[in-house]
N, C-alpha and C positions, 0 to 999 in steps of 0.2 A: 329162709332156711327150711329144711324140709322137716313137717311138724308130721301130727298120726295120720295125717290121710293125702291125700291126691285128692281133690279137686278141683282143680284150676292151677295153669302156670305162676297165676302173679303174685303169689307167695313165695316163689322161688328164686333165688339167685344166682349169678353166671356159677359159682362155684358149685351150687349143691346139682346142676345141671354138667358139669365137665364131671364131678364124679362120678353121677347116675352113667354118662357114656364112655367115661374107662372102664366101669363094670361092666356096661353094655358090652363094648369089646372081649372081655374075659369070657363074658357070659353064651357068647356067638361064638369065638374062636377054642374053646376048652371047656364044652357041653357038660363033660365028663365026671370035671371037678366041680360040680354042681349038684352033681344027683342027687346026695341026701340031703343038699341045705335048709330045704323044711319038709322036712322028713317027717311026720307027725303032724303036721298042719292042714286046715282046711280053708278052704277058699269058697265062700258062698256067691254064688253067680246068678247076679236078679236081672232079668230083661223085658221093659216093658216095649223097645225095639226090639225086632231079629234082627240077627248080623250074622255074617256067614266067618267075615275075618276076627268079629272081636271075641264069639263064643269060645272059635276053632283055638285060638292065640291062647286065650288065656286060661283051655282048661287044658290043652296041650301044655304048656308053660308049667302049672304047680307042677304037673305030673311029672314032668321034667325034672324040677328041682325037687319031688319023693314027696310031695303033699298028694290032696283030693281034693276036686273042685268038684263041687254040687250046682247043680244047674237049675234056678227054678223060671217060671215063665210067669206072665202077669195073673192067669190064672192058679197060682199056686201058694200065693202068700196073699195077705189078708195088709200087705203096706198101702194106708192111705186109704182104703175102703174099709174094715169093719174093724179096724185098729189102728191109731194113731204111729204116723211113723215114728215118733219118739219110742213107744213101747216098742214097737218092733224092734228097732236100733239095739235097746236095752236088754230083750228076747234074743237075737241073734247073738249078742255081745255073750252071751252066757253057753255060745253053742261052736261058734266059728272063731276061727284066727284071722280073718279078714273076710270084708264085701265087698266086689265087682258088681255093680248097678249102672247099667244102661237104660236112659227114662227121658221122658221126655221133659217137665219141670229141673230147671239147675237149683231152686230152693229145694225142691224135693230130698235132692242130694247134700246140699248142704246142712240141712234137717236130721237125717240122718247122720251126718257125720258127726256134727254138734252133740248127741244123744247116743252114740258107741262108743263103747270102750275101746275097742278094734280100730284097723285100720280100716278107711273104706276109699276105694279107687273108683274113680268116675270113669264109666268107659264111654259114655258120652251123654250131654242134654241138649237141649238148642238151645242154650249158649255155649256151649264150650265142649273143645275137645281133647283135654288134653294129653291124654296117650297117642293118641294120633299125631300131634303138636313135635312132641316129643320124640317122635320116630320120625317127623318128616326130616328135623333139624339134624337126628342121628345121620341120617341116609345121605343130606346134603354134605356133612362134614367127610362120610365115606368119598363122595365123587366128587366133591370140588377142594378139600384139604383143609378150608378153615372157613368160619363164620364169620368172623367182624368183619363186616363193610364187603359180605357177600350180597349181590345185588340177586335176589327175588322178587318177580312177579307172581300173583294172585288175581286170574282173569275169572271174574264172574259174578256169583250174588257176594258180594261185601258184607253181609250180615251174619253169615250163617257161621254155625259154630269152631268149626275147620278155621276160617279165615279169624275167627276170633285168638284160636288159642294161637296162630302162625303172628299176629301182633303180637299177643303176649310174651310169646319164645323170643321175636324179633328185637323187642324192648330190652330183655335181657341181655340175647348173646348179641349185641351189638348189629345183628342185619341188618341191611338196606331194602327196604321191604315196600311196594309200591300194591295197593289193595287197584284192580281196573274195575269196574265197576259202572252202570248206569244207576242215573238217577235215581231214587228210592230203594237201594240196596245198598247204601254206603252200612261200616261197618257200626256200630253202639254207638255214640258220642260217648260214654261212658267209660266202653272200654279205650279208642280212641284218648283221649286227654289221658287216664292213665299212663298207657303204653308212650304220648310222649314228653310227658315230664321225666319218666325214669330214662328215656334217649340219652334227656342232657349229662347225663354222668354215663354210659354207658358207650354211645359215640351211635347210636343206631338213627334210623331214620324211618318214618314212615309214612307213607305220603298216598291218596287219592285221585287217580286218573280215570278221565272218562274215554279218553280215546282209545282204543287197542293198541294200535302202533305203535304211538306215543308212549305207551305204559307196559312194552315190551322190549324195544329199539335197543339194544346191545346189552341188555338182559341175561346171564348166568342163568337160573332156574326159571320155568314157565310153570307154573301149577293152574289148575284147575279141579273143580266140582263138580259132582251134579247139580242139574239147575232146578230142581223140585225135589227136595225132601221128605223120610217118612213123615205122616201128617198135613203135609201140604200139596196132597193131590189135588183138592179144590183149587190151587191156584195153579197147577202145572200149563193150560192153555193161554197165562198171560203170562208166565214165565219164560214161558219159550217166544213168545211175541217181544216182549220185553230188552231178553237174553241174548236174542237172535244173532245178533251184527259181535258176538263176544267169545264166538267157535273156538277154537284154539284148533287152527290148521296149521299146515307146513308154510304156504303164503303169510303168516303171521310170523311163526318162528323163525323165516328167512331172516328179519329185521332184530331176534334174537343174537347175542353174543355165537360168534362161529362154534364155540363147545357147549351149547345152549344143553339142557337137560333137561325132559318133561317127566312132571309129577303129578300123581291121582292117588286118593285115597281111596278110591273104590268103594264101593263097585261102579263101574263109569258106564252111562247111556251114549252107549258110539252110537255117534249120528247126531246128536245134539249137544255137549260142551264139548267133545272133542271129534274128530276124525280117525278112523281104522289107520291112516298115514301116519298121525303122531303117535298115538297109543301105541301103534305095535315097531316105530321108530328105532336103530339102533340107539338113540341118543334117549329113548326112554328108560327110566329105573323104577317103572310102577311095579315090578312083581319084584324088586331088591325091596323098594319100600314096603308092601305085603308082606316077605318076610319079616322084615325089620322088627315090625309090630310085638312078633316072638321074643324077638331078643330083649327088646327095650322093657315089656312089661314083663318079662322074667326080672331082672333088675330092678324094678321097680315092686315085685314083690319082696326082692330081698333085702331089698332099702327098709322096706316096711312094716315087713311081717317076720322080719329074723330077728328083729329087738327082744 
């Protein structure tokens, strides 16, 4: 059930997840009736990554529902270098109505959550993402009608954060969720056994393929990533080596379900995990998904920070 903070799916359950996107819906179709809901509130926003959708989203977002969102960068607070994120936590908690922290450490975040009084939302670590998570699952419910025993593919690095929290979501709302994947990029074992012991009650599935084909073949959704992540520029020339045979073209998606739908979280390296063909595809909903971001963590503020 949904406790003071967001960070990470697997605390969540189908229910406190189908409420977060009835509000979502409210929140996207009746802007209007929204405007004062934290009217008075602040949103503190820490980024030791840049993002161009998650700043834009969520300080668009308070602003929306009548708050102020404060934006600071890694040179601007003292977390983790000349103060203990704990005090921080406890300093913020005396200042703000909530933190938005995009970082690279997931304890980092979890550290801080543990040590606020406030809500604090993870806008992403490398492990997990799950506002992102949360918005892909909303967007897939928009264009294919319902979740349980929708069949999803995830073509590319299996470990990365994106693919973690699309388990975690999958576990819950019962998806059919297949991670494609080479060798040495499968997803956590960790999170893996989690996400499928909770299956057995839930009716979901999630399974490991190495072949593309294979792990696309009458397929409903096709997602994919980028294949080098901030921080992992050092390995971006064996990634793409790696990665290579894991494109997501129109030749792949032919073998997708005929109302196939392609998914990115962006921002996507055309030319290397996908093609100009599929990204810019009618059957894409990457820039519905990019909005979506709006909608879902506006709701998720209000889930969080209207208590």
């Amino acid at each position: 059930m949904w406790g003071k903070d967001l960070v990470s799916l697997g605390g969540l359950g189908r229910n406190d997840i189908d409420g977060l996107f009835a509000l979502t819906r409210q929140v996207k179709s009746q802007p209007g009736d929204f405007r004062t809901s934290l009217a008075g509130r602040t949103l503190g926003m820490i980024f030791h990554k840049p993002s161009t959708r998650t700043r834009v989203s969520f300080e668009v977002g308070i602003w929306q529902l009548g708050g102020v969102g404060m934006y600071f960068s890694s040179n601007e607070l003292q977390l983790g270098r000349g103060e203990t994120i704990a005090d921080t936590a406890r300093v913020l908690s005396r200042y703000l109505d909530g933190v938005m922290i995009r970082t690279f450490r997931h304890a980092d975040v979890e550290e801080l959550a543990a040590n606020a009084t406030i809500p604090v939302i993870n806008g992403l670590t490398d492990a997990a993402h799950p506002c992102q998570g949360l918005t892909d699952y909303f967007t897939m419910l928009e264009h294919c009608g319902g979740l349980q025993g929708l069949s999803v593919s995830y073509v590319g690095d299996g470990a990365s954060n994106v693919s973690h929290s699309l388990i975690e979501g999958a576990a819950i709302l019962g998806v059919d969720l297949t991670i494609v994947c080479p060798q040495g990029y499968d997803p956590g074992a960790g999170v893996l056994a989690e996400a499928e012991a909770r299956c057995a009650s839930t009716g979901g599935r999630i399974r490991v393929e190495r072949d593309p084909v294979k792990g696309v073949t009458g397929r409903r959704v096709i997602y994919t990533d980028v294949w080098t992540s901030m921080g992992q520029e050092e390995e971006a020339s064996r990634r793409r080596r790696d990665l290579a045979g894991y494109q997501v073209t129109l030749e792949l998606c032919r073998h997708a379900a005929r109302d196939w739908i392609f998914m990115h979280c962006l921002p996507a390296h055309r030319g290397e995990e996908v093609v100009n063909e599929v990204a810019d595809h009618p059957q894409s909903v990457i820039f519905d998904q990019a909005e979506n971001r709006l909608h879902v963590q506006k709701a998720a503020m209000l889930t969080l920070m209207k208590r």
